[in-house]
N, C-alpha and C positions, 0 to 999 in steps of 0.2 A: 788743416794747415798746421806746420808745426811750429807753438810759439818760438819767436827767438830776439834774439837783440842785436841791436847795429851799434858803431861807434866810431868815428870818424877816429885817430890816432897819429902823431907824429913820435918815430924814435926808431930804432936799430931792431933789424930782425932779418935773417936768414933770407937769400930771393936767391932767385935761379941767373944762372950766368949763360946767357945762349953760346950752346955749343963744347957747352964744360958739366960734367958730370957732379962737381964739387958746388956746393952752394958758399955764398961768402954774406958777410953781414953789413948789411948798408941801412942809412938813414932814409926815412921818405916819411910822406904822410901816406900811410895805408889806412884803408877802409876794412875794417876788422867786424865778423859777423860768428854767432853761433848761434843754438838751438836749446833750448831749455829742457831738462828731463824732470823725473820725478820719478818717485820709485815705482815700482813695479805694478801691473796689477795680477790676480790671478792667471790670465791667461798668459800673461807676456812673462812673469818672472820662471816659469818653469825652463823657457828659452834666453832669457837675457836676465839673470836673479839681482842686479844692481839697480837697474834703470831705465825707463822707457821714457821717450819722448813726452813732451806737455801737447796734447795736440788738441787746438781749437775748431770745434765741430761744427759751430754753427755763425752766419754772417756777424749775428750781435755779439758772439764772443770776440769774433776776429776786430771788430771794429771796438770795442774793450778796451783788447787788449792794445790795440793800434794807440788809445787814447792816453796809451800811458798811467802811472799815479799809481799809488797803493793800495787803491781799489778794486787793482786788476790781480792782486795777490790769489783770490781765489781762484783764478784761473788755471795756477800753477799744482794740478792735481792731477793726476789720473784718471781716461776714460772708465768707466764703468764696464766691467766685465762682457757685460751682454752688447756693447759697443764694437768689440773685437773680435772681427773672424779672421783665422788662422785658413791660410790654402796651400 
């Protein structure tokens, strides 16, 4: 699973206008989400040299990281080489 974070949010941002090509900026409360990276490992930076995903391998990672706190910081690392195959 790839760690990430959620955030409930109210304020102004771009949304689609059905039927109109143009986007325009309006207020709402959106539910705002992303994915956490972390730099590269061997295999992955040859193909993407910036950043790869945080990704959580195993249930007690994932439930961890679910638990929040700054405990979970080591989570935010890099699979281990021998973790990644390329197809």
């Amino acid at each position: 699973m790839f760690a990430g974070v959620f955030r409930p949010w109210t304020g102004e941002r771009l949304t689609e206008v059905p039927g109109k090509k143009r986007r325009v900026r309006e207020v709402h409360d959106w539910s705002l989400f992303a994915f956490l990276t972390t730099e590269p490992n061997n295999v992955v930076a040859p193909i993407h040299p910036k950043a790869m995903p945080v990704i959580l391998s195993t249930p007690e990672d994932c439930e961890r990281w679910m638990s929040g706190g700054l405990e979970t910081l080591d989570l935010q690392k890099p699979l281990p080489d021998e973790a990644v195959t390329l197809t």
